[in-house]
C-alpha positions in Angstrom: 20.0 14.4 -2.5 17.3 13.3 -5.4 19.0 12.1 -8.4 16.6 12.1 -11.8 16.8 9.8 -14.4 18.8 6.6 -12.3 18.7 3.3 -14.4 18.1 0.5 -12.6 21.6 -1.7 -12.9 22.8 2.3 -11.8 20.7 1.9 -8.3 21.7 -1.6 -7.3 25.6 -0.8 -8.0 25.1 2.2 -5.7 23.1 0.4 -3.1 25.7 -2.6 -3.1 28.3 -0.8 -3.8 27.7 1.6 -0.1 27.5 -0.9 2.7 26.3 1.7 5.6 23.6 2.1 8.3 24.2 5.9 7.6 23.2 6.2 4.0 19.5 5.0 2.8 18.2 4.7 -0.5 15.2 4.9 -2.0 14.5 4.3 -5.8 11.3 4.8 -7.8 11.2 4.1 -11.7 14.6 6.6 -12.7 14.2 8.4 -9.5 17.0 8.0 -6.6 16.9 9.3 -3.1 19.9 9.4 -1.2 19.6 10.3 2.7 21.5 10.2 6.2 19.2 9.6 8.9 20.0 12.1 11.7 20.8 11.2 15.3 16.9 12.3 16.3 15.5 9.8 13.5 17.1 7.0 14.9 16.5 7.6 18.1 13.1 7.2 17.4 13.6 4.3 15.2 15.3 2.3 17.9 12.9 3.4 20.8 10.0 2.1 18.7 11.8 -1.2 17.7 12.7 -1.9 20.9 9.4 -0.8 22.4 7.4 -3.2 19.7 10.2 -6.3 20.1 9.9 -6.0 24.1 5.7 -6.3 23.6 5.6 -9.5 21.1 8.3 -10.8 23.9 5.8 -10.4 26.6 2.6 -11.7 25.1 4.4 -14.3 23.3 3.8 -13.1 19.9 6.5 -14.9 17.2 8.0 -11.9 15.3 10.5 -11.8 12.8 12.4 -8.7 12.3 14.6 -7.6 9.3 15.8 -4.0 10.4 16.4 -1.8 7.5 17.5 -4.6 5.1 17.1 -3.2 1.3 14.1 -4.9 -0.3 13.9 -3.9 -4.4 12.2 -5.0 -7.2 13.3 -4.8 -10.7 10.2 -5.2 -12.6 8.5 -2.7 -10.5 11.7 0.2 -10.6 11.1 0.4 -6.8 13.4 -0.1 -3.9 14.1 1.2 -0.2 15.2 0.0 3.5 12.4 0.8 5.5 13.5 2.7 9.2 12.2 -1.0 10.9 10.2 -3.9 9.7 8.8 -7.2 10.9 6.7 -10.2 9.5 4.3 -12.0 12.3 4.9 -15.8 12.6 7.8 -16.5 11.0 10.8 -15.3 7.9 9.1 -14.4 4.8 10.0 -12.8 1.3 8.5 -9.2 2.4 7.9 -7.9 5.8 4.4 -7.6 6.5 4.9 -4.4 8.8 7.2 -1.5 7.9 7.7 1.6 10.1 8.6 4.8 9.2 9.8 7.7 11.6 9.3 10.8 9.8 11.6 14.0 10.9 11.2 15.2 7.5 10.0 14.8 4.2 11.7 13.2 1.0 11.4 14.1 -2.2 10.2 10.4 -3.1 6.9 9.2 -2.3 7.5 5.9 0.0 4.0 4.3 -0.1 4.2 4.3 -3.4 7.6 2.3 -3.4 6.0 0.3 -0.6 2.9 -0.4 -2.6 5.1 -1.7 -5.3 6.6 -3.9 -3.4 3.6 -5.4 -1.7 4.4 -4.8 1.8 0.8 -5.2 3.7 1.0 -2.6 6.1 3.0 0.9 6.6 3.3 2.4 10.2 4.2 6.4 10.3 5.6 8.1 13.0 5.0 11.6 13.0 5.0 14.4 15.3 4.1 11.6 18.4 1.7 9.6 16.7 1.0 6.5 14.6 -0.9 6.4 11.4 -1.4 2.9 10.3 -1.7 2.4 6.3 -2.8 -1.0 5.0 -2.7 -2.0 1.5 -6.1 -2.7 -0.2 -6.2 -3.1 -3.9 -3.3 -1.0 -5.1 -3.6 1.9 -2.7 -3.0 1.8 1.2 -5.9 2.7 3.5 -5.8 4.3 6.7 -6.9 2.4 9.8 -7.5 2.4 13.2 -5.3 -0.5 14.3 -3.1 -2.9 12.7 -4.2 -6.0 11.3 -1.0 -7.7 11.5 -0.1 -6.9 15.5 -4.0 -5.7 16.7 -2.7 -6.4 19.9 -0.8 -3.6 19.6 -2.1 -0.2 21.7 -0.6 2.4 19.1 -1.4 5.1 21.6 0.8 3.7 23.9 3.8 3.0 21.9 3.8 6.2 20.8 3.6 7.6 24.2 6.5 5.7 24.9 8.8 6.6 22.0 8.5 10.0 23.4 10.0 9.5 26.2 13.6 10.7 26.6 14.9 7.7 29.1 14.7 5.0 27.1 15.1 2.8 29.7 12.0 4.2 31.9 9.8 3.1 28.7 11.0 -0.1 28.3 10.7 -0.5 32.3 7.3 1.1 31.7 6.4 -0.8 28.9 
């Protein structure tokens, strides 16, 4: 549902207001996107997180993860819960990583929320595959591999969140 013309003090009663994994918003300057992720969505969502958590594990990489925790800015007129997203090293104001599993498109354009609220780098998921955005300037960039987690083999993770068993992928992970 896309709501036009949403002042701001509007937003944040809704978004405190409806305390619920099931319901994400996503807020651009008077524009308000309400959605229900659906069971395939978080599937993938929770395949990749657990995929990506079980990897910095391994190689002993300190991650901090926040989930989809609602991150907002007033004096930009943006605000959303990303699907996942982590900062490297250690708790800070804004994730540096946020991931988004794409099943289908909003009416709200997320890297621009995302660019107003500074978060460094945006991971899609779409149709099996990973397309990493970085923010240069005031517009994200795509590139080959993350420069938060290069460690990170993008092709592989993505193999892996395709696969129905979650367990096997972990196990193969």
């Amino acid at each position: 549902m896309l709501l036009e013309d949403v002042p701001w003090a509007t937003y944040v009663v809704l978004r405190d207001s409806i305390d619920s994994p099931g319901v994400r918003m996503t807020y651009l300057k008077g524009r308000l996107e309400i959605m229900s992720p659906s069971r395939s969505h978080e599937v993938g969502r929770t395949q990749i997180a657990r995929l990506l958590e079980l990897f910095c594990l391994e190689r002993d990489i300190p991650l901090f993860g926040y989930g989809s925790t609602t991150f907002r800015r007033e004096d930009k007129e943006r605000g959303l819960e990303p699907d996942e997203c982590y900062a490297r090293g250690k708790d800070k104001p804004t994730p540096d990583i946020a991931i988004e599993v794409v099943v289908s498109h909003g009416s709200i354009d997320k890297l621009d929320v995302y660019r107003g609220l500074d978060i460094r780098e945006v991971w899609v998921f779409e149709e099996g595959a990973f397309t990493v955005l970085t923010l240069r300037g005031d517009a994200y960039q795509p590139v080959a591999t993350s420069e938060v987690l290069p460690e990170v083999d993008l092709k592989r993770l993505a193999e892996l969140a395709g696969w129905d068993d979650q367990h096997a992928a972990l196990r193969g992970y």
